[in-house]
C-alpha positions in Angstrom: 0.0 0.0 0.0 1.9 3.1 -0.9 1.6 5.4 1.4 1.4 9.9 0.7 3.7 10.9 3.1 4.1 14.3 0.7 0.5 15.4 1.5 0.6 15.9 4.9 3.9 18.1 4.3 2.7 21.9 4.3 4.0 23.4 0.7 6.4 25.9 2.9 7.8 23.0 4.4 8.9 21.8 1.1 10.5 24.9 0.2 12.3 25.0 3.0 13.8 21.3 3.1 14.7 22.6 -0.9 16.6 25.5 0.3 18.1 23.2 2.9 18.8 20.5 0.6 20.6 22.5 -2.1 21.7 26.3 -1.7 21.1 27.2 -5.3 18.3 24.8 -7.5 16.2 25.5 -10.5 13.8 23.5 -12.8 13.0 23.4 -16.1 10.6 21.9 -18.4 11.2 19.8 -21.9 11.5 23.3 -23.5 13.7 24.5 -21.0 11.5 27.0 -19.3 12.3 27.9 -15.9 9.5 26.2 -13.9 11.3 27.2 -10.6 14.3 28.7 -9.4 14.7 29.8 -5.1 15.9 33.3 -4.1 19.4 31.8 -3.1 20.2 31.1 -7.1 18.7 34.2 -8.2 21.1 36.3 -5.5 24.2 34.2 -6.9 23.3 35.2 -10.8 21.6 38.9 -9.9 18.2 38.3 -10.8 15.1 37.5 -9.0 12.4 35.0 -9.1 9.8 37.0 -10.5 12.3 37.8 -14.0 13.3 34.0 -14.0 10.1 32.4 -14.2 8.8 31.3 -17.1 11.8 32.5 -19.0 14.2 30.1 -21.5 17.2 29.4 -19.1 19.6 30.0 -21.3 18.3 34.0 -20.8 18.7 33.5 -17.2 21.7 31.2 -16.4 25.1 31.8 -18.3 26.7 28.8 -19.8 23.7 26.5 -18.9 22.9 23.2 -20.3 19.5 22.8 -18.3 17.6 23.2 -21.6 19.9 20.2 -23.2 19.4 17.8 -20.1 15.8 18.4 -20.1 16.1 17.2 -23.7 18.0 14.2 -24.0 17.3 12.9 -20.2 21.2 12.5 -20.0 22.5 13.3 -16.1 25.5 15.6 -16.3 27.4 14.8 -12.8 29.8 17.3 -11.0 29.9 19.4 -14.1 32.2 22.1 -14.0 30.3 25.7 -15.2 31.3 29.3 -15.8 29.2 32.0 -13.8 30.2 35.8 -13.2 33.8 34.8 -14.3 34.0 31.7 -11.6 34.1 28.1 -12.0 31.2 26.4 -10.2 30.3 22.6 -9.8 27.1 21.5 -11.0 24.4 19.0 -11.1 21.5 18.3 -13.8 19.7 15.6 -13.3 16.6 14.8 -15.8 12.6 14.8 -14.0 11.2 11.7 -14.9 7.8 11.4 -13.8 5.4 8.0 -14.1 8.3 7.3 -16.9 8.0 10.3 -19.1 10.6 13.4 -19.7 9.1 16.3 -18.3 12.2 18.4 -17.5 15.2 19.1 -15.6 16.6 19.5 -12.3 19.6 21.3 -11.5 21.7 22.3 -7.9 24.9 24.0 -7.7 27.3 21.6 -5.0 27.3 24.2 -2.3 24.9 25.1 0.9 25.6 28.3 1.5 27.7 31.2 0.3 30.6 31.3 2.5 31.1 27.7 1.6 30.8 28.4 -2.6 33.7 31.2 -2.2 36.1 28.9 -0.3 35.3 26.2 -2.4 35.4 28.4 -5.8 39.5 29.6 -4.2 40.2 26.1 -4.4 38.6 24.9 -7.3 39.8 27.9 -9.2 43.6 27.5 -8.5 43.3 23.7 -9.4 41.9 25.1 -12.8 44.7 27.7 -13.5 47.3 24.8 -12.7 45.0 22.3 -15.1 45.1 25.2 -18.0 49.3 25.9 -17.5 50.4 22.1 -17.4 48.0 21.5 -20.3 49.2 24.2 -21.9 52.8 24.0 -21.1 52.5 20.5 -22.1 51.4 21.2 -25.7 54.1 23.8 -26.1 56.7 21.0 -24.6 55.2 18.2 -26.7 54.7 19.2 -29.9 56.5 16.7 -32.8 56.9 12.8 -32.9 58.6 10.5 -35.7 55.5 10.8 -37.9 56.5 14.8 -38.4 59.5 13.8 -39.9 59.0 13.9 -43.1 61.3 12.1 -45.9 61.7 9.0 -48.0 66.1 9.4 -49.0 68.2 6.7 -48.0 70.4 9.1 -45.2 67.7 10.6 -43.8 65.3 7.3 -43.6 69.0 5.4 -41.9 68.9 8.5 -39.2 64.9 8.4 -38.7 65.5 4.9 -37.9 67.9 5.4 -35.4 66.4 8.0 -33.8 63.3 5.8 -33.3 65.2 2.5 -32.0 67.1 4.7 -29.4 64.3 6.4 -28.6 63.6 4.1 -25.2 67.5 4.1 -24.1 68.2 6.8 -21.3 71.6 8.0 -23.1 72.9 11.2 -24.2 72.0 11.5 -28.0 73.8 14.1 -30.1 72.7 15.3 -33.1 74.8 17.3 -35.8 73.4 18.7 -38.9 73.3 22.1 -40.4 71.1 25.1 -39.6 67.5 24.3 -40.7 67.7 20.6 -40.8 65.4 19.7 -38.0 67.3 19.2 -35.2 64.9 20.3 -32.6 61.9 18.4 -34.6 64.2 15.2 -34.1 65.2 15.6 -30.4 61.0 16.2 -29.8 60.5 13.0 -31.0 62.4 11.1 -29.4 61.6 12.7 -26.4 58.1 11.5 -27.1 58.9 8.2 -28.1 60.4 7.8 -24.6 59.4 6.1 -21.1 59.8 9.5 -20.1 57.0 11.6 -22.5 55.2 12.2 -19.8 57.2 14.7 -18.4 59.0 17.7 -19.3 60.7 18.5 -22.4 63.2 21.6 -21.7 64.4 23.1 -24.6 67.9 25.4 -23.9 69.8 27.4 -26.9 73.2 27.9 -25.4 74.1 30.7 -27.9 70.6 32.9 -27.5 71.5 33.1 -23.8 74.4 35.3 -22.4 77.4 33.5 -20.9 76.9 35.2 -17.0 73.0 34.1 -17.5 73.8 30.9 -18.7 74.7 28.6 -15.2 71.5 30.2 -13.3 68.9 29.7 -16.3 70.4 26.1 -16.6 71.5 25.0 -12.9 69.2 27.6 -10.7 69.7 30.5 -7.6 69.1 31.1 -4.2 67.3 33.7 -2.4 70.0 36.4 -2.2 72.8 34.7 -4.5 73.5 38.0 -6.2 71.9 41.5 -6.7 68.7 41.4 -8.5 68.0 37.6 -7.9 64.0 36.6 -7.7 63.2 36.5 -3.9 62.8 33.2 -2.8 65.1 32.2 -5.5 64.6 30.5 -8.9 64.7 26.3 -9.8 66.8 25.8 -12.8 66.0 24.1 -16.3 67.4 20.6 -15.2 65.7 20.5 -12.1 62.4 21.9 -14.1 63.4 18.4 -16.7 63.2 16.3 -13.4 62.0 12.6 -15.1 62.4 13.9 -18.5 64.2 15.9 -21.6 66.4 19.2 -21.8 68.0 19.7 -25.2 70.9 21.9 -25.1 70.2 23.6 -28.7 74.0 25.0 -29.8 76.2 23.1 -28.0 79.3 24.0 -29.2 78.2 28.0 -28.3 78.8 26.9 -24.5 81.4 29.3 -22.9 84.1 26.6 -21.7 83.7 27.4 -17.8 80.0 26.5 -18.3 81.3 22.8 -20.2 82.7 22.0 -16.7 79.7 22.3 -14.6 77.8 20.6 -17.2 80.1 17.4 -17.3 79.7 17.6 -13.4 76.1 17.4 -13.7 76.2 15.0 -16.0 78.4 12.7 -14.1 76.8 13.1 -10.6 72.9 13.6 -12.0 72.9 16.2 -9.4 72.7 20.3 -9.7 73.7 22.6 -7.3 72.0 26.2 -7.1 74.2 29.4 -7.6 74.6 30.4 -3.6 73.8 27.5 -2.6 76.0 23.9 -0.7 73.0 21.8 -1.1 73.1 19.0 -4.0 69.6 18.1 -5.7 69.3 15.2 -6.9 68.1 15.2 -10.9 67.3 12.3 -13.4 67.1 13.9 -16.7 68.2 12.7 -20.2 70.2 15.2 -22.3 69.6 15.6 -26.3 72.6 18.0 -27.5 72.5 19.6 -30.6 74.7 21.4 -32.8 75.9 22.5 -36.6 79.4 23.0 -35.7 82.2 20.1 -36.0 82.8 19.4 -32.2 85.7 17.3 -33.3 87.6 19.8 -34.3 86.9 21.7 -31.2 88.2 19.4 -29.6 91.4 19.4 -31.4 91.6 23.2 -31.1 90.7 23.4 -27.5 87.4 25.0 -27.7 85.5 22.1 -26.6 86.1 20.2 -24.0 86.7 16.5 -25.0 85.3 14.6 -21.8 82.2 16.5 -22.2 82.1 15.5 -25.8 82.7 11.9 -25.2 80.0 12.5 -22.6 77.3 13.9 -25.1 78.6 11.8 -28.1 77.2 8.3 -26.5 74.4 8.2 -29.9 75.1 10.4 -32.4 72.8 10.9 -34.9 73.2 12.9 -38.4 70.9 15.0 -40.0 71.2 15.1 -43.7 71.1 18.9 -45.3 68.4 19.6 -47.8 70.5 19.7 -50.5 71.7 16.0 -50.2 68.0 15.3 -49.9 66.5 17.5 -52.7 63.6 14.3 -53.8 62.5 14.5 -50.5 61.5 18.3 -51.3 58.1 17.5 -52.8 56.8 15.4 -50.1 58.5 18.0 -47.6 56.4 21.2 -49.2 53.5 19.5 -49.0 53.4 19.0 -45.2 54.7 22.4 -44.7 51.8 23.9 -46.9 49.5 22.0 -44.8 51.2 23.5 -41.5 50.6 27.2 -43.2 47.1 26.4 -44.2 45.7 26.6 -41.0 47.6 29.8 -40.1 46.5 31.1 -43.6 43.1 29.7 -43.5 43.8 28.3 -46.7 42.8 25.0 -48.6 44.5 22.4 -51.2 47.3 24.5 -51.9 49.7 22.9 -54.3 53.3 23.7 -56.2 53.3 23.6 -59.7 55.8 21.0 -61.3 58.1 24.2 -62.8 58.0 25.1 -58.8 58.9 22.0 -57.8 62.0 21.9 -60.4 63.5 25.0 -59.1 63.0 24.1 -55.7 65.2 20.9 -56.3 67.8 22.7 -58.2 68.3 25.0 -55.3 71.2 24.6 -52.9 69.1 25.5 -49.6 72.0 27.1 -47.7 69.3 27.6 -44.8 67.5 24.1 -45.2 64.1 23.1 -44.1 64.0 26.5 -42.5 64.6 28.7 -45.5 62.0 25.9 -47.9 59.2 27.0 -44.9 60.2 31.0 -44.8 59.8 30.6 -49.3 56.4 28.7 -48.9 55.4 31.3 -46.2 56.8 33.9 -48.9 54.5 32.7 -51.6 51.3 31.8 -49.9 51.1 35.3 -48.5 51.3 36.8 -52.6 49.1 33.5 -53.6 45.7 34.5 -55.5 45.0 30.6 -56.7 45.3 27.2 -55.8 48.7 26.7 -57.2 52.3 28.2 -56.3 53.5 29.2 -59.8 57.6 31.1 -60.4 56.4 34.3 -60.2 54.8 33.7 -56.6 58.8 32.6 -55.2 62.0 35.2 -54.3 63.1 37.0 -56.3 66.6 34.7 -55.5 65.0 32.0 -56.7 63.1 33.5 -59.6 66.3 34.3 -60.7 68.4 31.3 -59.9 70.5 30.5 -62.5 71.5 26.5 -63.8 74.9 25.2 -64.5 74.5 24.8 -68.1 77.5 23.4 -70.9 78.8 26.4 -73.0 79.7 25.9 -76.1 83.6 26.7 -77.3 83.0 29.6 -80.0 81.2 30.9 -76.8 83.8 30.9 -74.1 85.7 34.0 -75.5 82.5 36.0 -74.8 82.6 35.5 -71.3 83.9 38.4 -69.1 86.5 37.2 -66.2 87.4 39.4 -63.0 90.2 39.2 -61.0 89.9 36.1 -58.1 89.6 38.8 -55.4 86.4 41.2 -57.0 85.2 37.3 -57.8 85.5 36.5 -54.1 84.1 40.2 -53.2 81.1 39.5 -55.1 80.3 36.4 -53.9 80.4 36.7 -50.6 78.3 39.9 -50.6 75.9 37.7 -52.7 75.9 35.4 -49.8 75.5 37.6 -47.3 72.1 39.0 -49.4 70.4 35.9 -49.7 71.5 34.8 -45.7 69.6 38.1 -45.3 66.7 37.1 -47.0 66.2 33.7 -45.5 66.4 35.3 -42.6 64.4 38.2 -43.0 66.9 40.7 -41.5 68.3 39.0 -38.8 72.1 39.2 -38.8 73.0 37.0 -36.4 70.7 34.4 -37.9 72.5 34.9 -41.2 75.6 34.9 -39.4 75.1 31.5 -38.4 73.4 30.1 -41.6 77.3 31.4 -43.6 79.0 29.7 -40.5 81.3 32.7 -39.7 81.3 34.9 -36.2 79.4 37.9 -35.4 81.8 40.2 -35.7 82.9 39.4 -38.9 79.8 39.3 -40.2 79.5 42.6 -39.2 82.7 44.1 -40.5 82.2 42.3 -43.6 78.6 44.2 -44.1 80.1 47.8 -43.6 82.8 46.5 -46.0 80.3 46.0 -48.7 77.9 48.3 -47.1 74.9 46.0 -46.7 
């Protein structure tokens, strides 16, 4: 015999055991028309119950999916929701009454206001740490072997490398020219790792200066020298703990900084500028460079334990120009890359494109073939990348051709050194270009010091 308890409950009563029941509650019907909301939810949002009633929630509560509950009859559970720029927990439960849909029920998971803002301090710092490791992760975590584009011999032989000593803990170092894709490599071997689940720290050694260097990579204490961060600062290899840092430019580190790299290296601990305390770190190093360490070695310039230390795998990148029938398939993955910063579609080279792209000698490698794309999809009114849409450099690239004899005495001949002079301030243009003004880029690109770059610009007046 069922018995109707709820009839001998006054109608205040019930409001009140709502209100006790759950702070903040509203109802809605299939069409998601407020049915009934209590003064406590109205105070949160800055309405009242007379506006509420009988409007569409979504008028009413911001962000709501009442209206889409009441619908489908799908419970959404300790929902997260944004309300006056807070994160809130919610519930919304569907009204099912002698088995039919009739609406929606929805309570926010707190009893009274005090409790909702020392619950919303919590809840809102565990969402600003959720968003910067999510987002520090996909800034960390970008490439794996499947971005590595190319079907030559050399570069398929280093790929393959790469991927088998992927799972070891070792050092890896990897050589190859400017452009080639050093970092692209070291990400995915990171990621093909035990340890892609933690950090990957890239360092250039040559973008920071020397007397920054040891407190970006090793850390400070509070107080270690004027203008340190109070409270001090944790370095890049304890901020690798468990995983990567890859030590972009290698052979740019200052020589006093080699020493206290190899220590680290030797002891997997760090010690903090100011600081007697050891920690404790377990980090893999990638090292990367374009320079020949060996012959560092041999002039002195690099120390040759450390490079014994770094050179347990060594892995070489192939330049572009040793891998110019890769160039097809290579364009076509960097077009897609650009057509989602272009909002572009189907963008394609057209076969006199891809010719002069092969006969090229890409001085700046994969870099300088993504800064040309980037050149020509900008000018690009079609479909189709035609001559006209590269640089001019390459519009006007010449090909080694036969001459014929009766020819030859035609052809003008300067002296060796105007010949040498021209050349090199040829160079020094197209560095320029590839790297769209920056000289110490296009510095490193011709492989020759900063200072001579320099003097070798006001010689020719560039």
């Amino acid at each position: 015999m069922k018995v109707e308890i709820i009839e001998h409950i006054p109608y205040h009563w019930l409001e009140e055991v709502i209100n006790l029941a759950a702070e903040m509650i509203v109802i809605v019907d299939c069409q998601g028309i407020i049915k009934y909301i209590n003064a406590a939810y109205c105070e949160f949002i800055g309405t009242t119950v007379e506006y509420a009633i009988g409007k569409h929630v979504n008028e009413v509560i911001e962000n709501t999916r009442m209206h889409i509950v009441a619908n489908t009859g799908q419970a959404e559970l300790a929902a997260v929701q944004r309300i006056n720029g807070s994160e809130m927990i919610a519930n919304r439960l569907p009204l099912v009454v002698d088995g039919e849909l009739v609406g929606a029920l929805g309570t926010v998971m707190f009893r009274n206001p005090e409790e909702w803002r020392q619950y919303q301090s919590k809840i809102q710092s565990l969402v600003e740490e959720l968003k910067y490791y999510k987002n520090r992760f996909e800034k960390e975590s970008k490439y794996n072997f499947a971005d590595l584009i190319g079907n030559s011999p050399a570069f398929l032989a280093s790929k393959k490398l790469a991927e088998r000593i992927s799972s070891s803990h070792s050092s890896v170092l990897l050589l190859g020219e400017s452009g080639t894709g050093k970092e692209l490599f070291a990400h995915a071997i990171h990621n093909g790792s035990s340890r892609a689940a933690f950090p990957f720290v890239p360092i250039n050694c040559a973008s920071i200066p020397e007397h920054l260097l040891e407190s970006e990579l090793f850390g400070y204490e509070d107080g270690a020298f004027t203008g340190a961060k109070k409270g001090g600062k944790k370095g890049q290899f304890q901020a690798a703990h468990h995983g990567t840092i890859f030590l972009d430019e290698i052979g740019d580190m200052p020589l006093s900084m080699q020493s206290k790299l190899l220590r680290v290296l030797q002891e997997k601990e760090v010690q903090r500028i100011g600081s007697q305390k050891s920690i404790p770190v377990d980090v893999r190093v990638i090292a990367a460079t374009h320079r020949d360490l060996e012959m560092m070695v041999q002039e002195g310039t690099f120390r040759q334990d450390l490079y014994y230390r770094l050179n347990v795998i060594k892995i070489e990148i192939p330049p572009l120009r040793k891998r110019t029938d890769d160039i097809p398939l290579i364009s076509a993955g960097l077009l897609k890359k650009l057509e989602r910063n272009f909002h572009r579609q189907n963008t394609v080279l057209s076969p006199e494109v891809i010719e002069r792209l092969q006969e090229h000698k890409w001085p700046g490698n994969i870099r300088e073939l993504e800064n040309v794309l980037e050149r020509a999809i900008n000018v690009l009114d079609g479909k189709t990348i035609e001559i006209h849409h590269l640089p001019l450099y390459l519009r006007d690239q010449e090909v080694d051709y036969y001459i014929p004899k009766q020819q030859r005495m035609d052809i003008q001949v300067m002296p060796l050194k105007e010949t040498i002079a021209l050349v090199e301030k040829q160079a020094i243009h197209q560095a320029l270009k590839v790297t769209d003004g920056n000289k110490l880029e296009a510095a490193k690109l011709l492989e020759i010091g900063k200072t001579s770059f320099y003097e070798k610009c006001k010689m020719y007046g560039i």
